[in-house]
C-alpha positions in Angstrom: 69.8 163.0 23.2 67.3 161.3 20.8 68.5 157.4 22.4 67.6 159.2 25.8 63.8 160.2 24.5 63.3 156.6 22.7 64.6 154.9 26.6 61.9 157.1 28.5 59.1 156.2 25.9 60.0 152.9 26.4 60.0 153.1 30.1 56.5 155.0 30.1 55.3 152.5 27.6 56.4 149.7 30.3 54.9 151.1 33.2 51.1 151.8 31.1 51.8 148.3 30.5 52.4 147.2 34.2 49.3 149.1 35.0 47.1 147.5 32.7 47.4 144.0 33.7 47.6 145.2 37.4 44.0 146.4 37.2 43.1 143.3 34.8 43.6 141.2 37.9 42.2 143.3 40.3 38.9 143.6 38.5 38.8 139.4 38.4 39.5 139.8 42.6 36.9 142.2 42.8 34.4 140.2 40.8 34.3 137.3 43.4 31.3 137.4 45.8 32.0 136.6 49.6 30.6 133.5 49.4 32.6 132.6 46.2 35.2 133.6 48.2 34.8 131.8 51.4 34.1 129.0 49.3 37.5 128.9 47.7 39.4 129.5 51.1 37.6 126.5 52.5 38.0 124.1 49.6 42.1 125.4 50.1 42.5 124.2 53.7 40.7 121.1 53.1 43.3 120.5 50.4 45.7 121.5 53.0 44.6 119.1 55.3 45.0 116.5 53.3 
């Protein structure tokens, strides 16, 4: 019973993990402004073109 507890903790402390760097990232999407944005999709199909 007790290996049972220490495998959910584990699994709970993995997901609080996962969710952490999940909304790490989205935070640097969501700091962009649309220009910075644009700018980057156009600087990627120039590379493209290339």
């Amino acid at each position: 019973m007790r290996l049972w507890k220490l495998v959910g903790l584990a699994g709970l402390a993995g997901v609080a993990a996962t969710g952490v760097v999940v909304a790490r990232g989205e935070r640097k999407r969501r700091a962009y402004t649309p220009e910075e944005i644009r700018n980057r999709l156009h600087e990627r199909v120039e590379q493209h073109r290339s």
